[in-house]
N, C-alpha and C positions, 0 to 999 in steps of 0.2 A: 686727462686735463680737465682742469674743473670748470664752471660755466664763465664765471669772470675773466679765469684768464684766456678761456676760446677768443673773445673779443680784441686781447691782443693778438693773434694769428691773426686772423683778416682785418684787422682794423679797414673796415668798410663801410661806417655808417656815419653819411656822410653827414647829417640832420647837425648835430654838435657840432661836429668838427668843423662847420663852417664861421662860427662865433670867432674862435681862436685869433682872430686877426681884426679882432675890435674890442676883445678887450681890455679893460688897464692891466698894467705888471701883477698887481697886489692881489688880484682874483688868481693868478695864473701860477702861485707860488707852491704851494703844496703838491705833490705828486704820492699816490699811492698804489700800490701793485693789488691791493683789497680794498676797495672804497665802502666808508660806514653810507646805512643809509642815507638818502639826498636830504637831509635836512633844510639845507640851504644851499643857494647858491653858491657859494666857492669851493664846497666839498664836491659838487654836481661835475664845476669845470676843474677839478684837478682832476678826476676821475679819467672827463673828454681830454684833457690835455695831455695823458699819458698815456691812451690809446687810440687817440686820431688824429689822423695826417693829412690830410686832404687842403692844400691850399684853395682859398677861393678868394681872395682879398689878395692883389697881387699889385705891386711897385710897380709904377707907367713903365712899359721899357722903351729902350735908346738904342740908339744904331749909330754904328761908327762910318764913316765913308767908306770906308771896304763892307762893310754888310750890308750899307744901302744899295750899294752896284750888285752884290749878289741877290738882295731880291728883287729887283728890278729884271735882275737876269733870269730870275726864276719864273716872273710874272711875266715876260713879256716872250719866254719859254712855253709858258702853258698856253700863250691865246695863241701863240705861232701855230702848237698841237690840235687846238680847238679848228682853223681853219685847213689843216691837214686830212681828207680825207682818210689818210692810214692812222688815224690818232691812235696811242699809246697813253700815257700816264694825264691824267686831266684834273686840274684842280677843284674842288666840289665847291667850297667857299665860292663867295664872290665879291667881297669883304676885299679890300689892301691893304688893310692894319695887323697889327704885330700882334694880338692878343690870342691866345691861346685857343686852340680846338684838341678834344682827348676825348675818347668812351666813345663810339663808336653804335647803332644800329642801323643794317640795313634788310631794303625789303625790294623784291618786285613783281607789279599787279600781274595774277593769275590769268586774267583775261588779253595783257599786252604787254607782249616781253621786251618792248620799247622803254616802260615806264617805269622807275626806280624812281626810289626815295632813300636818300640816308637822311638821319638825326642824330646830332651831335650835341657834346655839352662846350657851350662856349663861352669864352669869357671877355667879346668885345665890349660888355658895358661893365665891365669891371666885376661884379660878383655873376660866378657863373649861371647861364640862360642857355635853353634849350633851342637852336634853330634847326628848321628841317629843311632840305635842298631836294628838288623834282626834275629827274629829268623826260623827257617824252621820245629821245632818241638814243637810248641806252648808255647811257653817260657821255653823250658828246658836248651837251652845254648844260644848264645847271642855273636853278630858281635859288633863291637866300631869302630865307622868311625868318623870323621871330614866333615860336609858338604863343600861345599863351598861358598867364601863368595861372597858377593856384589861386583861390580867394577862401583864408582863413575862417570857418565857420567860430571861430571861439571868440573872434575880432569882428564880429559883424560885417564878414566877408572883403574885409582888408585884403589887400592884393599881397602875397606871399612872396618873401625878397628874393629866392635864389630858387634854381632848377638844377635838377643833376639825374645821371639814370636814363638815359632817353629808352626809349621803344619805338620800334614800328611794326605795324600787318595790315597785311588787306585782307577784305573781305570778297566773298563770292560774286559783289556785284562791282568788283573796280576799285573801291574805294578804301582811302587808308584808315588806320585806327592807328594813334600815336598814344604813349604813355608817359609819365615822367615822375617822380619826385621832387616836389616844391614843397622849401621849408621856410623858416621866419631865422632871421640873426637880428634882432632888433634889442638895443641895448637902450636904456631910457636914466641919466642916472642922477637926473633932475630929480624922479619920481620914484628912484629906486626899484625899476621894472625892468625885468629880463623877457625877452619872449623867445620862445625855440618853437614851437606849434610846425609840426611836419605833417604831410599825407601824401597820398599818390590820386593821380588826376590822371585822368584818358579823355582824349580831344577827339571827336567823329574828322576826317576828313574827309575832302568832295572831290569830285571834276576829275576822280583819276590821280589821288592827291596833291590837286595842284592848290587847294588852300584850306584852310580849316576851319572847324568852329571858333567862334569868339568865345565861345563859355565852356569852359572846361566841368567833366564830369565828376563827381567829385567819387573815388571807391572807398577809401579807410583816411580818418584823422585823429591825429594823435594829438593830445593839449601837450604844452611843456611851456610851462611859465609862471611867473613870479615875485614876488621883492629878493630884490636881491641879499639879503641878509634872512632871508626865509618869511614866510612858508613859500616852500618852490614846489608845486605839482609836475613832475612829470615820469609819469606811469609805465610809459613804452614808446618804441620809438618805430617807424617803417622807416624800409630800404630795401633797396635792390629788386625795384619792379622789372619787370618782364611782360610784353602781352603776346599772344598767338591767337589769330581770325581763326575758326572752320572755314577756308573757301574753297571746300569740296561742294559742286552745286547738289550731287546726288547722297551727300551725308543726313544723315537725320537733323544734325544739329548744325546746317550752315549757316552760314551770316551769324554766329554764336563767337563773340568776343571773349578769353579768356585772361584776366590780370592776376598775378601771382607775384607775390614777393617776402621781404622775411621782417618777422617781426621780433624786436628784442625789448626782454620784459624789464623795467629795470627797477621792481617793487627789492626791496629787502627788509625784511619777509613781507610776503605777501604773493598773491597769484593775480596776473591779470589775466583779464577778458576781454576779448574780442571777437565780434559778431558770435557764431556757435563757438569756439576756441577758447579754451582754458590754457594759460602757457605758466609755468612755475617761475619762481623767482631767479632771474637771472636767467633765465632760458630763450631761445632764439631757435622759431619754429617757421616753418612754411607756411603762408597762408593763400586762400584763391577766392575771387569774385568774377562774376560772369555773367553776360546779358546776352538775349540771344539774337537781337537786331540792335541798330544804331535809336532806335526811339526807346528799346524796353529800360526799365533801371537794371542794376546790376544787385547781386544778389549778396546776402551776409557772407561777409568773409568766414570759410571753411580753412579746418585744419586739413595739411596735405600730409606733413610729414610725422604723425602717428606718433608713438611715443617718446620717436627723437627730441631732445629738447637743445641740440647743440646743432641746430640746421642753419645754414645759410646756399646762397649760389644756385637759383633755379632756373631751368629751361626746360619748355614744354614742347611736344611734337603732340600731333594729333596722326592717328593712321586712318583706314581707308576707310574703317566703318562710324568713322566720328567721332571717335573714344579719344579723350585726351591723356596723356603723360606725363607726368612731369620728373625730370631727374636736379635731384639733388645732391649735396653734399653731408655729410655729418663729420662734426667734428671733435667727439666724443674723447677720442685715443691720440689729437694731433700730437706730433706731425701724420702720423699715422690717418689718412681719409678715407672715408667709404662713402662709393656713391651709391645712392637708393634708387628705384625709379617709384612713384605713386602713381596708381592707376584710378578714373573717376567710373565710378559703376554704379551707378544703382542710386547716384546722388550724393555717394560714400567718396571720399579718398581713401583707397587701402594700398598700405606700401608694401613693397617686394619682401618675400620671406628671407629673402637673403641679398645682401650689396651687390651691386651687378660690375663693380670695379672696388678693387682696395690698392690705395697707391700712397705715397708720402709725397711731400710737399714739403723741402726747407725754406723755399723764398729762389730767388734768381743769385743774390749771395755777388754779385757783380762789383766790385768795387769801384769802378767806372760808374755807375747809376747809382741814385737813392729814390727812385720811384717808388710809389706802392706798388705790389708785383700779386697780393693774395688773390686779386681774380683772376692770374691764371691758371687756379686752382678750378675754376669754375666749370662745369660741363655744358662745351658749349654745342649744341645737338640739331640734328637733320633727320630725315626719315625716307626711307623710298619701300614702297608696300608696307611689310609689318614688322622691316627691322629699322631700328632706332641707330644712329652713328653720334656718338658724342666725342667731342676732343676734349684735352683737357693736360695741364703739363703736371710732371711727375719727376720725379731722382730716382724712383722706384718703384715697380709696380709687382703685389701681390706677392711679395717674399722672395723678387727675383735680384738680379745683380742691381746694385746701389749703380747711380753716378754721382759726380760732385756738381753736377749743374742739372736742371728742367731738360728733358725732351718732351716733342708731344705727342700724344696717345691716342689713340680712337679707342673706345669700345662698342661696339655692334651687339646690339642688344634684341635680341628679340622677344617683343613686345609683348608678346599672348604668355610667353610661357619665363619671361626673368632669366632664360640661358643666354651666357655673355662670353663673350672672346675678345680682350685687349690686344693691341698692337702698337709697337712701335712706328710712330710717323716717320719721322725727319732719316734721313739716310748719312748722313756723316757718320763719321766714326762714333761709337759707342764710348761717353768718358773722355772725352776729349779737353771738356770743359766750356763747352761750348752751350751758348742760351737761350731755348724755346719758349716763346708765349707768348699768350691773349690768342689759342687757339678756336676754332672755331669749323664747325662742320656740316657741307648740305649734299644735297645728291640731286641728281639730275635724273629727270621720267624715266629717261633707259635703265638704272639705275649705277652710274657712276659716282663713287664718292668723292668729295674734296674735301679740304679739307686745308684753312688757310692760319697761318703765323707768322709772328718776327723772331729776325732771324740772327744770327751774328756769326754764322761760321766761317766767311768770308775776309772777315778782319781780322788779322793777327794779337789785336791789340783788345780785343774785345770789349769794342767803343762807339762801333756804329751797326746797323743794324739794318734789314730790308725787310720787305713784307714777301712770305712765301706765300706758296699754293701748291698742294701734293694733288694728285689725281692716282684712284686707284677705280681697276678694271672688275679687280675679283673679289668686293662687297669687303673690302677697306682691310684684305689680308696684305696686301703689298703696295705699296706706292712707288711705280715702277717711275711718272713723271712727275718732280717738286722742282720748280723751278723760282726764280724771285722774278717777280713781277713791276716792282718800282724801277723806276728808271737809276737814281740814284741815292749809292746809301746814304745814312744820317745819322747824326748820335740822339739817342732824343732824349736826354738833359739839354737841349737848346733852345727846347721850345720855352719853359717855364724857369724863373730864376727858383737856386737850388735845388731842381732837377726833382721836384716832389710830386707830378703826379703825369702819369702818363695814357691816363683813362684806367678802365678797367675790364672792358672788352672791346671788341673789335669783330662785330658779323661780318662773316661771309654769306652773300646771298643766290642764290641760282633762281631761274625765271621756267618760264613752260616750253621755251624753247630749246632747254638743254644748254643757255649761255648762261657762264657762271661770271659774276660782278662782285670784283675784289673794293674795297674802298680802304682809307688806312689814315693814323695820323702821320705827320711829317713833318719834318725839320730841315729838307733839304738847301732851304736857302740860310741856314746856319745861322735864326738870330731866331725864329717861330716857328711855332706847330701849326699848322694847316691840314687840313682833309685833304688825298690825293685819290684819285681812281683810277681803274682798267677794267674794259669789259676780258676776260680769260680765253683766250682761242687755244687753249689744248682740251 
């Protein structure tokens, strides 16, 4: 697969693809499967219009008398739970509007396993924003903040229109670190000015995460902007950040905040640069910045993933002696994926001499959905001592028997030496035709693995879906307990009109006490997606 058309695989970057739904007909008319260089702006967006999906600009929605009574039933459902000392399924939001919540991270502080935080991408003010939810009693009740957003260094720190990509971690002393993607959709055509200017930002949080900084850090920006009939500058683009604290207090590098995520060059011909990174034209590489307290700055974005130039999809574990990880994707051979891990030594990224998983990926292929589905292609990873557990969905894995739909996968990796062992998660029947994803995987001190997804094997119709949780005993060779954890299922095309995005991951987090805190999006009251939780008692 060549570098242009990798971008149609994941179509995952959301920076453009947020324009799409502001601008007029006549820019949006051309479509090409090779786009000539950006010369000007409408060659730029037929390009984004032919490879990205992502709604962000969404039609107010309506409720009929019958789906007002059902969310009504659902909301006055959840405070019934909230006052239930047995509580089960709890709604994260705190919000009563119908707008959408998708994409999913969660985290809980090391020092008190009371204290969770999820971050979600939300779209109560109409173009999607990052809110982050605190709770102090394991998910029983639940804070609703607004982060804050980006301010555009190319605009004399103009406030940056839209969030997407959230992150969360703590650090060694309690306290949260949050990340995100804020980008610019700002069309001007008075003046004939486009603006796209994206970057990734990291917010210190305080009190236990219970609020944040007001000024956001700024790690990598990208320009992308122009007259719209040319000259249009834009160079490359970020997406798909990720952050991970050290809060090992006895690590070398604790309180050391780690941001990572992919950057796609879109020079033809031409090579861009970033911080030390050289990435080719049309190539899409991993990159990392890192500070080592909340006061230091963060450091020039490093290349992680080495040669590769068809990288996206990163998550990083840290093991016991402080050394970070990062596993990636490469998408060189798609559908055919291989995941890498990069290891940071010596100041270096150096990546594994050989893939630590090789699996295919066709999409979920669901006729009932039209979601984007490429991040559950994504490995999403945990670590207990010095072996690494990533999940991640597959049709097949390593040259083994095909299915016609995604199961999902762990591979166990151990960390010092790159020897890996894949497994099948989910326990239904193999080939069934049934549909795993937006998996995700943690371990708990003792070191039991989990290992959480949605699910559909339950409907015949294969049209609603639940959120699972597998649990395995013997270092993630079998998942003897998966059970679903929502109370009830849901199609999730309900949440978003034309059923076009349904985030793109979904962490599972574990605390120090060995409780595992599922979170999820939801559509149960059958007109919106909402955040729902469970703390896990198996």
């Amino acid at each position: 697969m060549n570098r242009v058309s990798l971008r149609k695989f994941f179509a995952a970057n959301f920076v453009a693809a947020a324009i799409l739904f502001l601008l007029a007909a006549p820019l949006l008319r051309a479509q090409s499967d090779k786009p000539a260089p950006f010369k000007d702006v409408p060659s730029y967006i037929a390009w984004m219009k032919q490879n990205h999906k992502a709604p962000f600009n969404l039609p107010a929605p309506t409720l009929t008398r019958a789906s007002t009574k059902s969310l009504v039933a659902a909301q006055a459902k959840a405070s019934a739970q909230k006052a239930h000392p047995a509580y089960q399924n709890i709604q994260v939001n705190q919000d009563r509007n119908l707008w959408a919540k998708a994409g999913l991270a969660s985290a809980v502080n090391p020092l008190d396993p009371r204290n969770w935080v999820v971050i979600t991408n939300d779209f109560r003010i109409n173009n999607t924003r990052t809110f982050y939810h605190v709770s102090t009693d394991r998910g029983h009740t639940w804070t609703d903040d607004l982060l804050v957003g980006g301010a555009d260094p190319f605009t004399f720190s103009a406030p940056l229109s839209f969030q997407v990509n959230p992150s969360v971690s703590f650090d060694n002393a309690g306290n949260s670190r949050l990340a995100m993607l804020s980008g610019n959709e700002f069309i001007d055509f008075n003046n004939n000015y486009l603006n796209l200017d994206n970057e990734i930002d990291e917010v210190q949080g305080f009190a236990d995460g219970a609020y944040s900084n007001v000024f956001p850090t700024l790690i990598d920006a990208q320009q992308c902007d122009g007259a719209l009939n040319g000259p249009f500058t834009c160079p490359g683009n970020v997406s798909q950040p990720l952050n991970t604290t050290d809060s090992n207090p006895t690590s070398p590098n604790a309180g050391t905040t780690y941001v990572y995520y992919t950057f796609f060059c879109n020079l033809d011909p031409g090579t861009c640069t970033d911080g030390t990174a050289s990435i080719p034209s049309f190539g899409s590489v991993i990159l990392e910045s890192h500070s080592p307290n909340a006061e230091a700055p963060f450091s020039a974005p490093a290349l992680v993933s080495g040669a590769l130039v068809n990288a996206a999809f990163s998550t990083m574990v840290i093991d016991p002696a402080g050394t970070p990880h990062i596993f990636f994707d490469d998408f060189t051979n798609a559908p055919v994926i291989n995941m890498w891990e990069s290891t940071l030594t010596g100041a270096v990224w150096t990546v594994s001499a050989n893939p630590v998983a090789t699996f295919t990926y066709n999409g979920l292929g669901n006729p009932n959905w039209a979601f984007t589905d490429s991040g559950a292609a994504q490995p999403g990873c945990g670590i207990h001592q010095y072996t690494a557990y990533c999940a991640f969905s597959a049709a097949q894995v390593a040259g083994g028997p095909a299915e016609s739909s995604p199961s999902v996968y762990v591979a166990a990796v151990n960390v010092n030496t790159g020897a890996s062992k894949v497994t099948r998660v989910n326990n239904d029947a193999f080939n069934a035709g049934k549909h795993h994803f937006f998996a995700w995987a943690t371990t708990s001190p003792g070191g039991a693995v989990y290992v959480g997804w949605y699910d559909d094997r339950n409907d015949p119709q294969n049209t609603n879906v639940q959120y699972f949780v597998g649990k395995s005993f013997d270092g993630g060779r079998t998942f003897t307990i998966q059970k679903a954890v929502n109370d009830v299922p849901f199609n999730p095309c309900n949440g978003l009109p034309g059923c076009g995005y349904f985030g793109d991951y979904t962490q599972l987090a574990s605390g120090p006490d060995g409780i595992v805190h599922a979170a999820w999006a939801d559509t149960r009251d059958g007109v919106s997606m909402q955040i729902w939780s469970q703390t896990v008692e198996f």
